[in-house]
C-alpha positions as CSV (number, residue, x, y, z in Angstrom):
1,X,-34.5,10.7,9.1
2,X,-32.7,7.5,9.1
3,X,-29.2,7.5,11.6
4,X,-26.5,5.3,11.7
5,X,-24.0,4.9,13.6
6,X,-20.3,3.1,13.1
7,X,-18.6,2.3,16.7
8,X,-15.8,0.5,17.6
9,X,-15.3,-0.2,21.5
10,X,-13.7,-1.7,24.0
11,X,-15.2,-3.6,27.3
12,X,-14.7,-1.1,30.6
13,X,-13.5,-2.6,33.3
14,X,-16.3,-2.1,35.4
15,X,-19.7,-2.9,32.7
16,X,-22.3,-1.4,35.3
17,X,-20.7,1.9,34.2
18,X,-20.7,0.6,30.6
19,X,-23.8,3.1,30.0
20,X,-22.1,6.0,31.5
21,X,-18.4,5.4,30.0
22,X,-19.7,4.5,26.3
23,X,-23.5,6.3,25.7
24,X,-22.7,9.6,27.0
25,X,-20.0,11.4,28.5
26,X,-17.3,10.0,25.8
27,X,-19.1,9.2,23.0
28,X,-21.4,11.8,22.3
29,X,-22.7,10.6,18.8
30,X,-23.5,6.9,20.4
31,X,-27.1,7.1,21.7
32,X,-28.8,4.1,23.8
33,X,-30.7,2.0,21.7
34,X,-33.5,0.4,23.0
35,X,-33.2,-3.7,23.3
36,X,-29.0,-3.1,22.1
37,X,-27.1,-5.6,23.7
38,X,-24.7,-2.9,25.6
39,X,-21.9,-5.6,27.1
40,X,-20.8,-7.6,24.1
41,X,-17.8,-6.4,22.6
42,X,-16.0,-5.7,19.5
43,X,-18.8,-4.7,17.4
44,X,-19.9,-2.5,14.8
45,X,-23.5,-1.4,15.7
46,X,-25.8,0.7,12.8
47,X,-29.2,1.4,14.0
48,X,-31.7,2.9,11.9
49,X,-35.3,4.6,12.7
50,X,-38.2,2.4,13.6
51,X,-36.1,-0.1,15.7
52,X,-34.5,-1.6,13.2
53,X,-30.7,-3.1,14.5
54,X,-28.1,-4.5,12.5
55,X,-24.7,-5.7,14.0
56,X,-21.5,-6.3,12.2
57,X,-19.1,-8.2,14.6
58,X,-15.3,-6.9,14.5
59,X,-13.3,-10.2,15.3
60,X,-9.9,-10.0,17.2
61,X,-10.4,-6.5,18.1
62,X,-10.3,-6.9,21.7
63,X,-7.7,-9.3,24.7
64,X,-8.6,-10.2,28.1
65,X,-5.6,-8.1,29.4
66,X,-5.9,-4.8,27.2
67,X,-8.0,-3.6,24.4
68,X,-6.7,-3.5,21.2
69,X,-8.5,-0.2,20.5
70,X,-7.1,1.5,23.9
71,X,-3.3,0.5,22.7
72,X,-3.8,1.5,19.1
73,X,-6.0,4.6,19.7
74,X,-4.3,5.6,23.2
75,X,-7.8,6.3,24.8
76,X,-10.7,3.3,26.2
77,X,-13.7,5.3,23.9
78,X,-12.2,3.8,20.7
79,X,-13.2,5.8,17.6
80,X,-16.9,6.6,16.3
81,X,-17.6,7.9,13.1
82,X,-20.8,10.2,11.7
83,X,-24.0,8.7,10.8
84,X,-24.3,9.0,6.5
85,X,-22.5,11.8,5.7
86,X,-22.2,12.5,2.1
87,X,-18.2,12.1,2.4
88,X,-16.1,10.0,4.7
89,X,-12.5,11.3,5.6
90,X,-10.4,9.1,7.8
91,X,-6.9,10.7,8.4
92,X,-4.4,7.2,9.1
93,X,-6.8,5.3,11.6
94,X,-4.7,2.3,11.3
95,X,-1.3,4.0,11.3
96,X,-1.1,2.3,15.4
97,X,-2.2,-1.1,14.7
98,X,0.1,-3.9,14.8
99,X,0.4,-6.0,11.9
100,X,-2.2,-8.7,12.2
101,X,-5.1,-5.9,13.4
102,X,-3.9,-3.7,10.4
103,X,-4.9,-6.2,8.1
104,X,-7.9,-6.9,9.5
105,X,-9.0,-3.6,10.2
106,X,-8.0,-3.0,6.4
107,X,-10.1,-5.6,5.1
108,X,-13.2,-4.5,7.5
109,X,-12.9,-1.3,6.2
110,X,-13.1,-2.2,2.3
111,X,-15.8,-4.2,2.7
112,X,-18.1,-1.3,5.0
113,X,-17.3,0.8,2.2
114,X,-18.7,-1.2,-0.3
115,X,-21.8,-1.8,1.8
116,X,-22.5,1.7,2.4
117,X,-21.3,3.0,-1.0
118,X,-20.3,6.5,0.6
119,X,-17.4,8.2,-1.1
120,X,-14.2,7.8,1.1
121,X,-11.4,10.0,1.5
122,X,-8.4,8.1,3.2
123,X,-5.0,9.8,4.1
124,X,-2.2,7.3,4.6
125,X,1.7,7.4,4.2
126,X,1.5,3.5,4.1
127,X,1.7,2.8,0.0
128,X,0.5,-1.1,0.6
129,X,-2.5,0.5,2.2
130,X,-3.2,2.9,-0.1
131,X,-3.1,0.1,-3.0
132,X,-5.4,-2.4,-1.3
133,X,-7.8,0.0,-0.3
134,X,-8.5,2.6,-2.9
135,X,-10.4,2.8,-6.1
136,X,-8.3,5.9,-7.3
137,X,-5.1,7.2,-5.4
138,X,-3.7,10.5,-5.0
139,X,-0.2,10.7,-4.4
140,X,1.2,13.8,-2.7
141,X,4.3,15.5,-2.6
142,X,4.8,18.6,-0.3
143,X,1.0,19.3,-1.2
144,X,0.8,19.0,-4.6
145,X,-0.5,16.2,-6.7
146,X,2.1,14.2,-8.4
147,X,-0.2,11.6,-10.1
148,X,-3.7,10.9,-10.3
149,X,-5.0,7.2,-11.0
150,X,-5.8,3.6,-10.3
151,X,-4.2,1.4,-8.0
152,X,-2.6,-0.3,-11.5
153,X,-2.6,2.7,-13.3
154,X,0.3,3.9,-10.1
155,X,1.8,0.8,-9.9
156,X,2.8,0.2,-13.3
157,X,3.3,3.2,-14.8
158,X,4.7,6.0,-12.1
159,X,4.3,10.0,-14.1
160,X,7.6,10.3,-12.4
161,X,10.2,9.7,-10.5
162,X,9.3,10.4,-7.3
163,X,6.1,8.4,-7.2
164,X,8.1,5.4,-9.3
165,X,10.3,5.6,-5.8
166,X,7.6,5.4,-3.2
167,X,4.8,2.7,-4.7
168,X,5.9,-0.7,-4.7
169,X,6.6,-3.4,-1.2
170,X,10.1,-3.7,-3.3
171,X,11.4,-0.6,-4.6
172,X,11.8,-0.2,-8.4
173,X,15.5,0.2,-9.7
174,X,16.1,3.9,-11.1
175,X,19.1,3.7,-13.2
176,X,21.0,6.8,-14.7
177,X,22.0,6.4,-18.1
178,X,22.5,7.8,-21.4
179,X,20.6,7.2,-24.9
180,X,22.4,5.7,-26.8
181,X,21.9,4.0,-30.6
182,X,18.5,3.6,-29.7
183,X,19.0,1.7,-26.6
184,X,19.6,3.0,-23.4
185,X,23.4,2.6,-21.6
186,X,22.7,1.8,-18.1
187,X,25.9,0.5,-15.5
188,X,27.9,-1.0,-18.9
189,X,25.1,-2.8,-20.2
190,X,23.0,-2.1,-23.5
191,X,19.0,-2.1,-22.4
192,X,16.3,-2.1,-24.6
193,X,14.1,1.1,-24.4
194,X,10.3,0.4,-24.2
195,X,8.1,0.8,-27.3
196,X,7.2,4.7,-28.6
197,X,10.3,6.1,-26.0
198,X,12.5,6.8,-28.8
199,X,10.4,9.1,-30.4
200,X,10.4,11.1,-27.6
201,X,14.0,11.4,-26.3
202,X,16.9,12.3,-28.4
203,X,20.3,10.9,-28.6
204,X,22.8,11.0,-25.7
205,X,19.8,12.7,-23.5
206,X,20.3,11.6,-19.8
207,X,17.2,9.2,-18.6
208,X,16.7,7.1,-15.4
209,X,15.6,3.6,-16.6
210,X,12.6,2.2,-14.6
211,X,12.6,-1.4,-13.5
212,X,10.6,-3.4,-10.7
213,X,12.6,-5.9,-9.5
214,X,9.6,-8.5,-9.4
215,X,9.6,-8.1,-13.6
216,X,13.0,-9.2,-14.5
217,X,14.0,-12.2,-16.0
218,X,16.6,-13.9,-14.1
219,X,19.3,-16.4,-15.6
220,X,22.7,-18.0,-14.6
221,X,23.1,-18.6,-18.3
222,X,24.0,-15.7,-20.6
223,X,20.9,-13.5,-21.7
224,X,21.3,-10.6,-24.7
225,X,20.8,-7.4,-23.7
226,X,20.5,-8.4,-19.7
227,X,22.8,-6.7,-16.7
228,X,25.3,-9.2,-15.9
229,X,25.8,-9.2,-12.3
230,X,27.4,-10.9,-8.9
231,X,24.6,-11.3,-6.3
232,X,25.6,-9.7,-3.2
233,X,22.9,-9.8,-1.0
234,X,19.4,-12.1,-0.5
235,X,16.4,-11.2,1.3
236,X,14.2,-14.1,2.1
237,X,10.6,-12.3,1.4
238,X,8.8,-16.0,2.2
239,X,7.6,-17.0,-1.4
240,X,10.3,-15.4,-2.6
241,X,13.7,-14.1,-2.6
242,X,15.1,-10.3,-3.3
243,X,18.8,-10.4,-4.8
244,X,20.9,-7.2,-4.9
245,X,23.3,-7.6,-7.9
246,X,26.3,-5.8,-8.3
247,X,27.0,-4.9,-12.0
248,X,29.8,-2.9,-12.5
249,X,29.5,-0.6,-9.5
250,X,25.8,-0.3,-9.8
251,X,23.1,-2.4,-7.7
252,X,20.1,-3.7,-9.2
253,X,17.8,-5.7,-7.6
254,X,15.7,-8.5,-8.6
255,X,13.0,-11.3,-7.7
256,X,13.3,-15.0,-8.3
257,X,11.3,-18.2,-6.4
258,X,12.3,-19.2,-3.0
259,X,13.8,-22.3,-5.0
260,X,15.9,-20.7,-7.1
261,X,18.2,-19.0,-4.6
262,X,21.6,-18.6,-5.9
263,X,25.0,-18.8,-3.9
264,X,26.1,-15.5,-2.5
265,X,28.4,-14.8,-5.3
266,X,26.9,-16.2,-8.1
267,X,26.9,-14.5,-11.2
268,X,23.5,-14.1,-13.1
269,X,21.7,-12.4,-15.5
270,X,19.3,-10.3,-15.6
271,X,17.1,-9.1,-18.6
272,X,13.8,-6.6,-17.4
273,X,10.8,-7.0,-19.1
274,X,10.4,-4.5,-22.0
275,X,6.6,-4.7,-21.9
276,X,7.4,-3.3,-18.0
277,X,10.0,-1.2,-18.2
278,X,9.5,2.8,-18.2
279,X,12.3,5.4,-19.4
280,X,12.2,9.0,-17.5
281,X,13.6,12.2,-18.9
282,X,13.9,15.1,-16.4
283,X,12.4,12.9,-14.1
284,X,9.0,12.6,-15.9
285,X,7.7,9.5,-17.6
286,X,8.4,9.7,-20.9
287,X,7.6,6.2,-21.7
C-alpha cells in the first residue's frame, strides 16, 4: 500500500524537540521517514513505499518572528491532510490568511490538485476563491442549491437573483423595471432586452435587469438607448476605475480605464452590452 502524506509546518522553537512536537504527539498521521530532512521548513512532504521521497517546497509560508501557519491556523501543528483518499473536503483553510499567503496558498492548492487528480470538495464564502479554484461551483443558499455550473457558466449567466448578487469582485446592477414595447423601462431610460427574453415575459411584467458594471459601454457623448447619468462617486480599483452614476434617483455603476476618469460630476452615458445583459422575472433568469 502506497501512503502519502500532505503537511504543512512550522519550525518549533526548540528543533531537538522537533521529533516529539511534529511526528507524534500532535500530528498523528505524520510518521518519521527514514533519511527526511526533519528541520527545514515550509514544506510539503509525500513519501511513498519503498523509500521513495518527494518534496514540494511552500515558499513564504513561514517569518523569523512567528509562523505564518501558527497565526492563520491559531495552533504551532499547522494542518495535515489524509494520505489518497478517494475525496478531499477542505472546509475554508484559507479563510485566516492575509492577503498575500491567501493567494499563494490559493495557487499551491490548484496546482496539488492537478498533480494528484483527487476529486476536491472545497467550502468557501469567498466568491473570488471559489472562481479561481473550482472546476464546477455550487452555490448555496440556506442549504439548498441555487445553481449548478462552471466558473463562467456562474459568472455570466446567474439562474437568479440571488447568485447574480453574490458572484462578481464588482457587484452586478439589479435594476427594477417594467416591460415595456419590447424594451425594458429601467430609472427613465429605454434598455434593450437581450435576445429570446421577449418571448418569455409579457408586457408590463415587472423584471430586474442584470448588468455587470465591467460590461458597459461608457461615453461623455450621447449614446441611444444608454442610462444618462451624473457620476457621483469613483473608486480607484488600480487598472481601473468604478463610477457610481446617478440616473434619475437610481445608481448604476460602471467600469472605465484608469485613464478615462471623469470629473466628479460629469455627466456620461452608459449603454450595457446586450450580448451581456440578463433580464429576471420573479427573480429567475429568464434570459
Amino acid at each position: 500500500m502506497t501512503v502519502k502524506v500532505v503537511v504543512m509546518y512550522t519550525q518549533p522553537a526548540d528543533p531537538a524537540s522537533f521529533d516529539e512536537h511534529y511526528f507524534g504527539v500532535h500530528m498523528p498521521l505524520v510518521q518519521a521517514i527514514p533519511g527526511l530532512e526533519r528541520t527545514d521548513t515550509g514544506k510539503v512532504v509525500a513519501a511513498a513505499d519503498g523509500g521513495e521521497q518527494t518534496y514540494y517546497r511552500i515558499t513564504n509560508l513561514y517569518f523569523a518572528d512567528q509562523g505564518a501557519l501558527q497565526a492563520a491556523f491559531g495552533s504551532p501543528e499547522g494542518n495535515a491532510t489524509a494520505a489518497e483518499p478517494s475525496v478531499f473536503l477542505f472546509d475554508e483553510p484559507l479563510s485566516n490568511l492575509d492577503a498575500r499567503l491567501r493567494l499563494e496558498a490559493r495557487t499551491f492548492l490548484k496546482r496539488l490538485q492537478r498533480e494528484l487528480a483527487t476529486t476536491t470538495v472545497f467550502v468557501t464564502h469567498d466568491q473570488a476563491e471559489a472562481l479561481a479554484l473550482a472546476d464546477r461551483i455550487a452555490v448555496m443558499q440556506s442549504g439548498r442549491i441555487r445553481q449548478l455550473g462552471t466558473p463562467r457558466e456562474v459568472y455570466r449567466r446567474p439562474a437568479n437573483t440571488f447568485v447574480a448578487s453574490f458572484i462578481g469582485s464588482t457587484p452586478m446592477n439589479l435594476l427594477e423595471g417594467v416591460v415595456r414595447d419590447g424594451r425594458v423601462l429601467v430609472a427613465d431610460s429605454a434598455i434593450a432586452m437581450p435576445d429570446g427574453a421577449g418571448e418569455r415575459v409579457a408586457e408590463r411584467t415587472p423584471v430586474v435587469l442584470g448588468a455587470r458594471p465591467e460590461y458597459f459601454r461608457v461615453s461623455q457623448d450621447p449614446l441611444d438607448g444608454a442610462f444618462q447619468g451624473t457620476v457621483e462617486v469613483a473608486e480607484n480599483l488600480g487598472s481601473s476605475l468604478l463610477l457610481t452614476l446617478d440616473v434619475s434617483g437610481t445608481a448604476v455603476q460602471v467600469v472605465v480605464a484608469e485613464e478615462d476618469e471623469p470629473e466628479p460630476g460629469a455627466t456620461l452615458w452608459a449603454l450595457p452590452r446586450k450580448d451581456r445583459t440578463l433580464l429576471y422575472a420573479d427573480g429567475e433568469l429568464v434570459g
